[in-house]
N, C-alpha and C positions, 0 to 999 in steps of 0.2 A: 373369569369369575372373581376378580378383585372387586370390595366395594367400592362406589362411587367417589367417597370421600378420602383426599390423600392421609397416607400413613404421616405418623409426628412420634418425634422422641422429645416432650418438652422436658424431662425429668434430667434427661443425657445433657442436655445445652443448660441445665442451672450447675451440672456438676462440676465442670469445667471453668476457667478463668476466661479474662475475653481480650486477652491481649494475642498478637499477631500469632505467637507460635502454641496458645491453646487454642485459636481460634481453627488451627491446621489441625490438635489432635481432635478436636470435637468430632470436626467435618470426617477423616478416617475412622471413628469410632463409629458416628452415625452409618458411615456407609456401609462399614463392615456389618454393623447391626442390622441398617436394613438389608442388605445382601442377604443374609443367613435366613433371616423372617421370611423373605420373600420366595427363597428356594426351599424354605418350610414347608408353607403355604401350598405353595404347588405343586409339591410333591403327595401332600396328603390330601389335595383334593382331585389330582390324576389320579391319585390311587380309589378313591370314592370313586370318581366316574367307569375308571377301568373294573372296579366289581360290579357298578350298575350293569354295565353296559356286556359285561361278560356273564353274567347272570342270564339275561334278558336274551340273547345271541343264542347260546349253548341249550336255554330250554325248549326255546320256537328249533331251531334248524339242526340240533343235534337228537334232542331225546325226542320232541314233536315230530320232526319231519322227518328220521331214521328209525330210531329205536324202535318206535312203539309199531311203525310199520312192519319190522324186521321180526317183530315176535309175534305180529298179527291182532295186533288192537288198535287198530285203523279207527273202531268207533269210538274210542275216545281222545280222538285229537281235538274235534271243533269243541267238545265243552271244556276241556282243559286250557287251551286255546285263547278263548273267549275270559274267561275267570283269569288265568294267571296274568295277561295282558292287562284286563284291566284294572287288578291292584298294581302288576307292574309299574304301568303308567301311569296313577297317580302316586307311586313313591319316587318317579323321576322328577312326574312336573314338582312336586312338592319339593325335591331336594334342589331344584334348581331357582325355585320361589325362594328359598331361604339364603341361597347364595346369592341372589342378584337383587334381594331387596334389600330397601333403606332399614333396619333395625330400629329405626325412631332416634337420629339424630336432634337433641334437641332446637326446637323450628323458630325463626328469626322472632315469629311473633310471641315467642315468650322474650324475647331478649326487647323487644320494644315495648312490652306492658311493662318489663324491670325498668326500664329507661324511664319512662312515662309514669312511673308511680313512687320512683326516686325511694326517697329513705323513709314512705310511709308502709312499703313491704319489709317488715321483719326478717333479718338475714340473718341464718344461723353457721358457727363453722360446720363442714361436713364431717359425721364420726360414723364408727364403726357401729353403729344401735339403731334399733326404732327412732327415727325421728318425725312422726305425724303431722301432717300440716304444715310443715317447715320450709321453705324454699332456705337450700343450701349455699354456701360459697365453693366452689370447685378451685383446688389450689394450684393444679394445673392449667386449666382455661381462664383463673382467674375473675369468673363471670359468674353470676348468682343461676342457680336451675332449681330445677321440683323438684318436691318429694320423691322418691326410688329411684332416680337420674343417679346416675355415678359414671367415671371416666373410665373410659377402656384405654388403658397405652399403648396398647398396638393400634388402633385406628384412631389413636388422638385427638379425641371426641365424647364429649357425654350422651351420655345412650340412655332412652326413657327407658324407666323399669329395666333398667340391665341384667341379664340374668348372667351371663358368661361369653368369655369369645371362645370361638369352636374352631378348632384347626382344620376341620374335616373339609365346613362348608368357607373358612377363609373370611368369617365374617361374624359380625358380633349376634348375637341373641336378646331380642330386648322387647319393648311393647310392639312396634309394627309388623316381626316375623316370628312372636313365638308361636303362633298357631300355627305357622309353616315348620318350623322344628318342629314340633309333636305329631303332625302328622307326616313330616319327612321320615321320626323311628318312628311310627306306628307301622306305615304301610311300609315299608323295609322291613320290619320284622315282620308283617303277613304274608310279604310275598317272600321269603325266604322260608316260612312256613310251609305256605302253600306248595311251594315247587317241590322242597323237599320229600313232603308226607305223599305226593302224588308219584314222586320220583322212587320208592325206595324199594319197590319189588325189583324195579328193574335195575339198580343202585346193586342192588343186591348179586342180582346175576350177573350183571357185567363186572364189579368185581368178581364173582370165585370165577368166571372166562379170564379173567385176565392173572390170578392166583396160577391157574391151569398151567398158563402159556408160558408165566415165570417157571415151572416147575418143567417146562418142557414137551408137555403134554398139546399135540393137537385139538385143535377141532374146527366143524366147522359153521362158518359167522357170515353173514352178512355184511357186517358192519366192520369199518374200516379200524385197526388198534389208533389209529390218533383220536376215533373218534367215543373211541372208549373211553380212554385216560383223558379227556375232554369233559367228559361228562362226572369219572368216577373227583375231577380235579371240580365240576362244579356242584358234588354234592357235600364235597370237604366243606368248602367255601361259604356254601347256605349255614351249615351248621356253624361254621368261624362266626359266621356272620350275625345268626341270631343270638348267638352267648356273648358277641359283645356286644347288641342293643336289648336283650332281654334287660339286662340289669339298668342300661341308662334309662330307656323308657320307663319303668317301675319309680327309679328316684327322680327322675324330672314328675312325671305325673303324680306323686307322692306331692311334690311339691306345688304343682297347678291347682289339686284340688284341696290346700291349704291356702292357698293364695300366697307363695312364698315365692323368692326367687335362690339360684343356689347361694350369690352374696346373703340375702337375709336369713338363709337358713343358719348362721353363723349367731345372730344376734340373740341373746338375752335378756336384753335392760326389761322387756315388760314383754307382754303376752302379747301375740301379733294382732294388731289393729285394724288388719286390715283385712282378718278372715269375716267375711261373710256368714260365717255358721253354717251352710252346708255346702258336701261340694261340686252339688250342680251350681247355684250360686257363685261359688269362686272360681269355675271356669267360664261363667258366661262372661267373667270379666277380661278372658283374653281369647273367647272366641267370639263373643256378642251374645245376644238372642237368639235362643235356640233355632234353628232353620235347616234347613239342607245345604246351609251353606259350612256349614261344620262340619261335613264331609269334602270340603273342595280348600284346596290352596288359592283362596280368593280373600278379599277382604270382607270384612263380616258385614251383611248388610244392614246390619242394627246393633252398628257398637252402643258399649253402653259406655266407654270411657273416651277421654279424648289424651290421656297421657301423662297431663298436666296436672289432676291432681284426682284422687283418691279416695272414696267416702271410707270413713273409719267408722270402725263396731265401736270402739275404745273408747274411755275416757278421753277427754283433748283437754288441754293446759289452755289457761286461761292468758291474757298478757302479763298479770301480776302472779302465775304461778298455780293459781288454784285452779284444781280438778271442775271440768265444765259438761256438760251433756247438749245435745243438740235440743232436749225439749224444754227445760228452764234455766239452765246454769247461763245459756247466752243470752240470755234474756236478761237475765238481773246483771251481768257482766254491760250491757247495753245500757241499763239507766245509769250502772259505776259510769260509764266510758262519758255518757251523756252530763253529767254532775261535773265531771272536767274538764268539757268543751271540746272532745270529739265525739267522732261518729264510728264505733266501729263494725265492721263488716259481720261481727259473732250476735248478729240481730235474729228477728225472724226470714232474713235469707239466707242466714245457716241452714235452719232447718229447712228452708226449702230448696238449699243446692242440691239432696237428693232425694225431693219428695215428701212425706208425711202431710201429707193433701194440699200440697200447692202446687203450683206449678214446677217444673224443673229450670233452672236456671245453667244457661249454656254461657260458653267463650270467655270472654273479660267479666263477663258478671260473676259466674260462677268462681273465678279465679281470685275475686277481689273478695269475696265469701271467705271462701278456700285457707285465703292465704291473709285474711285479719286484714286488712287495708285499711291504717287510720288514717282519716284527713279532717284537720281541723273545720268544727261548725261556728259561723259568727252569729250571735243570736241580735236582730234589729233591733230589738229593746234596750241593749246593752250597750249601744254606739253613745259613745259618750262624745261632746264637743273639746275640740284641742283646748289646751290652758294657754297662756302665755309664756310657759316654759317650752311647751312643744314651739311658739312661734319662736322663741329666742333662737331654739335645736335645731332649728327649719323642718321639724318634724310633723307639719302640720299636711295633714291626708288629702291634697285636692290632686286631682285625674285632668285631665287635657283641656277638659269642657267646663270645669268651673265645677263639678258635681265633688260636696265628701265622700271620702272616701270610707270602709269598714273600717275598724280599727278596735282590734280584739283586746279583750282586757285583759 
């Protein structure tokens, strides 16, 4: 259940010096460190599976297949049966979806549109605040990412939309599996529900039989005492279980239907930019469009995002500072940009990277939007002929074939 991509301590190998004998304590530190991580790790996520799976055991073949026989309600096996399985089973697939999927490392081809568009994408340091439309520098990877991308140090990796890493499932939280987290505690806390509230007459009698039997008191059972203390051990457990995901489901979905992650729930500097205003809205943006696939640990079949970047409710900053709107602010920013001799991206395909009756603009286009992409315009009117000082310079613009060349003023 480790994810795919290797663990890094790049923080641990700056601390250090890089001569032969700190070269020896790094290596013993790192290993000691990951050592510890790793026997973390999988101790808390045996422990996950060892409640899944004992949960799921002790309700089918202890209280189904015994119990409810032995007290004679035979008829209510198959609906019980039937119901508890199938939330069961989709809080395993789900918890298993969220440990063995990618959490949205960020994907090569954001590192080659950075590559490819050089120093005309605006690169901001990475802070602790709102930062809108910004592609970051990460000080750890060293490499420019999107907006809500932040570094996890335990899988030493920027993770889209990072929300947190979870010990449970061993893996990080981010754009590609948060719909697997949230339905991983949802359906955990229904079927811990469920078992429970169907379990607790007989919950009930089988403790004060077993109250009896401590006191010395005969009687007689059907049912085996392991298979007692079996049952009376998995109705403890359901309850352990729901009073720790009652609270995390409440503050995670607190924060899904703000459009928050738990990193942003920290920030201050301005008003989040990124809620949608309601919050059917700010979950469709990490389950998709509404369907019946909001019910399954699959991937949505009509995302609306792709990761990389983010429509904002907010004000957005303009490149000289002033406050801009998607309906005129970019527009007049566009003749500024234009009067200077660029072209910038805050045109009217701002306003149509999310609609307001154009079309939608997907992949590099939308990114080149997204993310202000200036690239110098040469206007043909303005090609002026070289002087005799450009020939003196040898700066005079001809190409291979004899053709002048542009030559911006």
């Amino acid at each position: 259940l480790k994810p795919f991509w290797p663990k890094g301590r790049a923080a641990l190998s700056q601390s250090v010096g890089v001569g032969p004998r700190a070269r020896c304590i790094r290596a013993l530190m790192s290993s000691s460190s990951s050592s510890t991580s790793s026997w973390t790790a999988q101790a808390t996520v045996t422990a996950s599976l060892t409640a899944f799976l004992y949960e799921g055991f002790t309700y089918n073949a202890v209280f189904l297949g015994r119990i409810l026989p032995a007290l004679g309600k035979s008829d209510q096996v198959t609906p019980l049966l039937v119901v508890f399985n199938i939330i069961w089973g989709l809080a395993l697939w789900s918890y298993l979806r969220v440990s063995w999927a990618d959490p949205g490392a960020v994907p090569e081809e954001w590192h080659e549109f950075v590559r490819r568009v050089g120093v005309a994408l605006p690169i901001a340091p990475g802070m602790k605040e709102w930062q809108p439309g910004k592609a970051t520098m990460c000080r750890h990877c060293t490499r420019a990412r999107p907006e809500r991308a932040h570094h996890c140090a335990l899988c030493g990796v920027c993770i889209l939309r990072l929300d947190h890493h979870c010990p449970w499932i061993n893996n990080c939280v981010g754009f590609c599996n948060h719909k697997y987290f949230l339905l991983t505690c949802f359906y955990a806390l229904l079927a811990c529900v469920v078992a429970f509230v169907t379990a607790v007459p007989e919950l009930v009698i089988v403790t004060q039989r077993l109250r009896s039997a401590v006191h010395g008191s005969l009687y007689d059972s059907e049912l085996e005492p392991s298979d007692e203390i079996a049952f009376v051990v998995f109705g403890a457990l359901a309850v352990f279980i729901s009073m720790f995901l009652t609270p995390l489901l409440y503050f995670q979905l607190k924060l899904a239907v703000n459009n928050r992650t738990t990193i942003e729930d920290n920030y201050n500097n301005m008003t989040n930019p990124f809620d949608k205003g309601t919050s059917f809205s700010n979950l469709e943006q990490i389950f998709g469009k509404f369907g019946p696939d909001w019910l399954l640990p699959i991937k949505s079949w009509r995302p609306l995002l792709d990761g990389i970047s983010f429509p904002s409710s907010a004000e957005r900053l303009g490149f000289d500072e002033r406050p801009l709107t998607a309906a005129n602010g970019a527009l007049s920013e566009q003749e500024d940009l234009r009067q200077n001799g660029f072209a910038g991206a805050r045109s009217n395909n701002w306003a149509r990277a999310y609609g307001d009756g154009y079309p939608k603009l997907t992949g590099e286009a939308l990114w080149r939007a997204h993310y202000h992409i200036i690239e110098p315009v040469y206007n043909p009117a303005e090609i002026r002929k070289p002087s005799t000082i450009d020939y003196m310079l040898g700066c005079m613009q001809i190409d291979c074939e004899g053709n002048q060349r542009a030559v911006p003023v």
